[in-house]
C-alpha positions, 0 to 999 in steps of 0.5 A, spaced: 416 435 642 422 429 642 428 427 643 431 429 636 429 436 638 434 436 644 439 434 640 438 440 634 438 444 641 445 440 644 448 441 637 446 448 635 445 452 642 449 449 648 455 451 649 460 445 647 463 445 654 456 443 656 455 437 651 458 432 655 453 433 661 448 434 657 449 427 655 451 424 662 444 427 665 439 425 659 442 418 660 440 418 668 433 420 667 433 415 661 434 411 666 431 414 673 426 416 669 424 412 664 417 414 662 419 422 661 419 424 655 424 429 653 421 436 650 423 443 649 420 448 654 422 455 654 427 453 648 430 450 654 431 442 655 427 438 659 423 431 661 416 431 662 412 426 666 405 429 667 407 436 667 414 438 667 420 434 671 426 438 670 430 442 666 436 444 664 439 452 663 446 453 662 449 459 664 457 461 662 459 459 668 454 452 669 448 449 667 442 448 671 438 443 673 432 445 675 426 441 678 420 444 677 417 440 684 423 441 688 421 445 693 416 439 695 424 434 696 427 432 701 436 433 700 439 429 704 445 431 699 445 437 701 446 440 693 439 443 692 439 451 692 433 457 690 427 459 695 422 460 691 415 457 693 417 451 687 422 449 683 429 447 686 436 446 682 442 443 682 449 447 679 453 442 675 460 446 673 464 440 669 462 432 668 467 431 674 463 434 679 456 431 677 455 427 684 451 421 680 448 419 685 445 425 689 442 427 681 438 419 682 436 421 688 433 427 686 430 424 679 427 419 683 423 424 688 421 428 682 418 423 678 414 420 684 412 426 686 409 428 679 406 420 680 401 424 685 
């Protein structure tokens, strides 16, 4: 699965209010993340190291950011939610209040966890 099928999936099944941060989080995982591959999982957008990094869901009220290690991460930010035994996610309401820096930290947790 690649890259062009995220972008089939952005123009067709993500609601347009949500491209802009669509945009804004492949490009700091590109950057973060640089061997991730993009891919499809569960028809939904998601980087994949070893195993799957992240994924991204959309809701009609925010998209999701979800990493699948994320209960192993330490959240210095504060911004991390859920209490299962796995995955932790990031609600991202508009392109504006994405904190960039936070969604970084939590990247890079996420591909050194998926290292070992």
């Amino acid at each position: 699965m690649t890259g062009s099928e995220i972008d089939t999936y952005v123009e067709t099944k993500l609601d347009p209010k949500y491209r802009e941060i669509v945009a804004a989080l492949r490009t700091l995982v590109a950057e973060e993340a640089p061997e991730a591959v993009e891919c499809l999982t569960y028809g939904s957008p998601a980087w994949r190291g070893k195993k799957i990094l992240a994924v991204i869901s959309q809701s009609k009220t925010h998209l999701t950011f979800a990493f699948e290690r994320g209960a192993e991460m330490s959240d210095a930010h504060g911004l991390l939610e859920g209490v299962g035994k796995k995955t932790r996610h990031v609600k991202i309401k508009t392109r504006d209040g994405m904190n960039e820096a936070a969604l970084r930290n939590y990247i890079g947790q996420a591909v050194h966890l998926d290292a070992n």
